[in-house]
C-alpha positions in Angstrom: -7.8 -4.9 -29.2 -9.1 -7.9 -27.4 -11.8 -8.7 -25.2 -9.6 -8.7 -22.0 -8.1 -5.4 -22.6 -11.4 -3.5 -24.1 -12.8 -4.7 -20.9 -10.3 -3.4 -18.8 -9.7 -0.5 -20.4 -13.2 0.4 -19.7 -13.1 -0.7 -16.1 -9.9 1.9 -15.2 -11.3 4.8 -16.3 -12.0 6.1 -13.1 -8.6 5.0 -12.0 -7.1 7.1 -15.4 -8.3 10.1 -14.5 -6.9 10.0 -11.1 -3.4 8.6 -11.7 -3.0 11.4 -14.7 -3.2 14.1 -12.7 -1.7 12.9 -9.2 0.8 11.5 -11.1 1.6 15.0 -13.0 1.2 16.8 -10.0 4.1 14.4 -8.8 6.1 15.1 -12.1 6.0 18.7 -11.8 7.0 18.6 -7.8 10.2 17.0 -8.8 10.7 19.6 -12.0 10.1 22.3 -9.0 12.6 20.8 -6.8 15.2 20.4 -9.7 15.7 17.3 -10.8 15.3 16.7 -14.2 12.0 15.3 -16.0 13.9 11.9 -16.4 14.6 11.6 -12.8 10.8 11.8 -12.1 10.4 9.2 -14.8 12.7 6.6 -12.8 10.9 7.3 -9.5 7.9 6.4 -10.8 9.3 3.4 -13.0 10.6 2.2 -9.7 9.0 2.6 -6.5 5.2 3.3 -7.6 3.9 4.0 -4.1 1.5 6.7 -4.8 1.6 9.0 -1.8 5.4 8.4 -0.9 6.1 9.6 -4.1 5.1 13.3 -3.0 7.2 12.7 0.2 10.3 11.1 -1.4 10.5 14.6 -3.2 11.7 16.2 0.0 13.7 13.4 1.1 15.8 13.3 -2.2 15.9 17.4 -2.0 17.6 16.9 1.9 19.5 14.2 0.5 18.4 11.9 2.7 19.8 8.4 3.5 18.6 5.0 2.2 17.7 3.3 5.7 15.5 6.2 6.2 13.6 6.4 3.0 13.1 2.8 3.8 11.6 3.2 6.8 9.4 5.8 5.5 8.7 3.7 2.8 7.9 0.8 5.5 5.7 2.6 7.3 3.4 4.6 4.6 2.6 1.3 2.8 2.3 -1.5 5.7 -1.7 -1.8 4.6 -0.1 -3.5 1.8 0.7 -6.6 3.7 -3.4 -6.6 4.8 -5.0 -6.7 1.8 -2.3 -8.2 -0.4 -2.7 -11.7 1.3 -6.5 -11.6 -0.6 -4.5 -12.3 -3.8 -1.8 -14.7 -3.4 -2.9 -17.4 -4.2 -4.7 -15.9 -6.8 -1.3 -14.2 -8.1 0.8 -17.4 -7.7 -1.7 -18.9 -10.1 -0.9 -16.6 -13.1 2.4 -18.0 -13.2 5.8 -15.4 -14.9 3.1 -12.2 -13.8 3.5 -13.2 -10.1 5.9 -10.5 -9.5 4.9 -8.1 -11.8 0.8 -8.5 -10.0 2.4 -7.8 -6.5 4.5 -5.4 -7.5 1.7 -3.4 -9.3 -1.0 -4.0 -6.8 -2.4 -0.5 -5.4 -5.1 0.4 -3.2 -7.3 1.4 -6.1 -6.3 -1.7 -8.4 -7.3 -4.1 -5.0 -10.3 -2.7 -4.6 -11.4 -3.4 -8.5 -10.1 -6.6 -8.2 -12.3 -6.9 -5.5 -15.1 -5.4 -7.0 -15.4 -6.6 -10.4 -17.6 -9.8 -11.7 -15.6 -10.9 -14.8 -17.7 -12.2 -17.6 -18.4 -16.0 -18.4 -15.8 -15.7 -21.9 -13.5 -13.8 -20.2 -10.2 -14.8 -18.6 -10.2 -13.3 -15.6 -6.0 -13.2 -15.2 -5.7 -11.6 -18.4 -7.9 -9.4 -17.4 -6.5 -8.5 -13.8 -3.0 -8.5 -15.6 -4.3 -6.0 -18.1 -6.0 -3.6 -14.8 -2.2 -3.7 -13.5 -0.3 -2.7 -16.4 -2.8 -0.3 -17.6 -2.7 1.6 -14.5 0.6 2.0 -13.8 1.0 2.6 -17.6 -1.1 6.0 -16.7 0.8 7.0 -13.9 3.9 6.7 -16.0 2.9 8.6 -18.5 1.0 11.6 -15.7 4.7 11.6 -14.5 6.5 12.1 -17.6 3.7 14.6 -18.8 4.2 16.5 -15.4 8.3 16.6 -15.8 8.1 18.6 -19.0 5.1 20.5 -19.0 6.3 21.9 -16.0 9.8 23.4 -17.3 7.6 25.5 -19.1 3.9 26.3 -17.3 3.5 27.1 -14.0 0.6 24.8 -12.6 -1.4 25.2 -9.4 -2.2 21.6 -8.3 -4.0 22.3 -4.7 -7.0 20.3 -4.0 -6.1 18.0 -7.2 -5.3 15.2 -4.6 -9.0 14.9 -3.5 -9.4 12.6 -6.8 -8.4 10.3 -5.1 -10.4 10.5 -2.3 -14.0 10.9 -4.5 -12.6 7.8 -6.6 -12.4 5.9 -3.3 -15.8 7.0 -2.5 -16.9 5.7 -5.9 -15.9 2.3 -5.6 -17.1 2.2 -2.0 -20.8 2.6 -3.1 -20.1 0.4 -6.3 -19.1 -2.5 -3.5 -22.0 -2.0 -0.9 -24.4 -1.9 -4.5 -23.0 -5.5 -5.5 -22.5 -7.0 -1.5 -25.0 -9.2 -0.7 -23.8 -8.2 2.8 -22.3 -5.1 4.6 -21.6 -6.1 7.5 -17.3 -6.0 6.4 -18.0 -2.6 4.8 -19.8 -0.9 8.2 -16.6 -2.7 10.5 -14.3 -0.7 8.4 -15.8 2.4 8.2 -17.1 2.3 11.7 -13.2 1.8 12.9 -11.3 3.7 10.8 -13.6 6.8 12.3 -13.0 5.6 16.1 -9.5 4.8 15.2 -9.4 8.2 13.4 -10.9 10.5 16.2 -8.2 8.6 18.5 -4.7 8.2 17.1 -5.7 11.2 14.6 -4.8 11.5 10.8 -1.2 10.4 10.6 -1.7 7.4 12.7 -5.1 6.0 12.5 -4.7 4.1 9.4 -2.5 0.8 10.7 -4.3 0.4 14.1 -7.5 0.5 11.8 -6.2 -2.1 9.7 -5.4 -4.4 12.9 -8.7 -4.1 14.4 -10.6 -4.1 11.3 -9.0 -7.7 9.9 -9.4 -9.0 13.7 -13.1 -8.2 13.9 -13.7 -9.8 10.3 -11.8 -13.0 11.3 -13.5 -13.6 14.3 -17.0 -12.3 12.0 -16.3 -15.5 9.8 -15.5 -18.0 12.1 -18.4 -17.6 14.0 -20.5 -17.7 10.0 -18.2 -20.6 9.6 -19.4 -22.7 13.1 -23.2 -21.8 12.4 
């Protein structure tokens, strides 16, 4: 094993533990709804949007049409086109992984990207590479797990998705440790609760986005003039 991938391997950890068992959760929702396991396996091979996942379930159960999956699609992961502009250029550098790094990029691999401080003898692309591929690499293999363990044990999954939630948490206060300043860190949190107590839970989170990157481009403008 080399140093790039011992070092990532470390670093997703807390993203393991989450995909495995959201991602088995997933699996077993679409043994429940009776598709076979290898028909979870090619969802997740595929589209690898995390919380669609759990909705395209009922949408493949209704037999639902392309255009509207699409949509659905469309509108669950918009916040994409936010924070994926941070790495494009960083991306484009790595040359034949372009695709595969947008493609890959999740909420939880952005926000270790954004978090980590690679060391000195290090390459830092290997590295990032070796985040995106491990991490989908667990969700594949949650998914598959999921499919055909759950032909043959019931499983109660309730409350399993609030992983996610505490992993979220854990990078947060990993990122306000390191930031030298929290001012982008307050803004967000600040308007995703005004935005939340507004437009409520199913539609706080792309008006939150908007208002959030506004506010931080005018913030660093005005650094940028002083």
């Amino acid at each position: 094993m080399n140093r790039e991938l011992k070092y990532a391997l470390g670093k997703t950890i807390p993203i393991m533990f989450s995909y495995l068992f959201l991602s088995m959760a997933f699996g077993i929702m679409m043994n429940q709804a009776g598709f076979p396991f290898y028909w979870a396996y090619l969802v997740s091979l595929t589209v690898y949007t995390g919380a669609f996942q759990f909705v395209i379930v009922s949408f493949l159960s209704a037999g639902a049409g392309i255009a509207t999956i699409a949509f659905t699609a469309l509108a669950m992961n918009c916040r994409h086109m936010f924070y994926g502009v941070t790495f494009l250029k960083e991306f484009k550098s790595m040359g034949k992984c372009y695709p595969y790094m947008i493609f890959s990029l999740t909420d939880e691999t952005y926000a270790l990207y954004c978090s980590l401080e690679y060391p000195k003898e290090l390459d830092h692309h290997q590295v990032m590479f070796d985040i995106a591929w491990l991490s989908r690499a667990y969700w594949l293999i949650g998914t598959l797990v999921g499919a055909l363990l759950g032909q043959i044990i019931p499983f109660d999954f309730e409350g399993v998705d609030f992983c996610m939630t505490a992993l979220f948490v854990i990078i947060f206060i990993d990122q306000w440790e390191q930031a030298d300043r929290h001012t982008p860190a307050l803004a967000g949190l600040g308007i995703g609760i005004i935005c939340l107590i507004i437009f409520g839970a199913s539609g706080f989170m792309l008006p939150a986005l908007l208002l959030t990157s506004g506010l931080l481009v005018v913030l660093q403008k005005r650094k940028e003039e002083v």
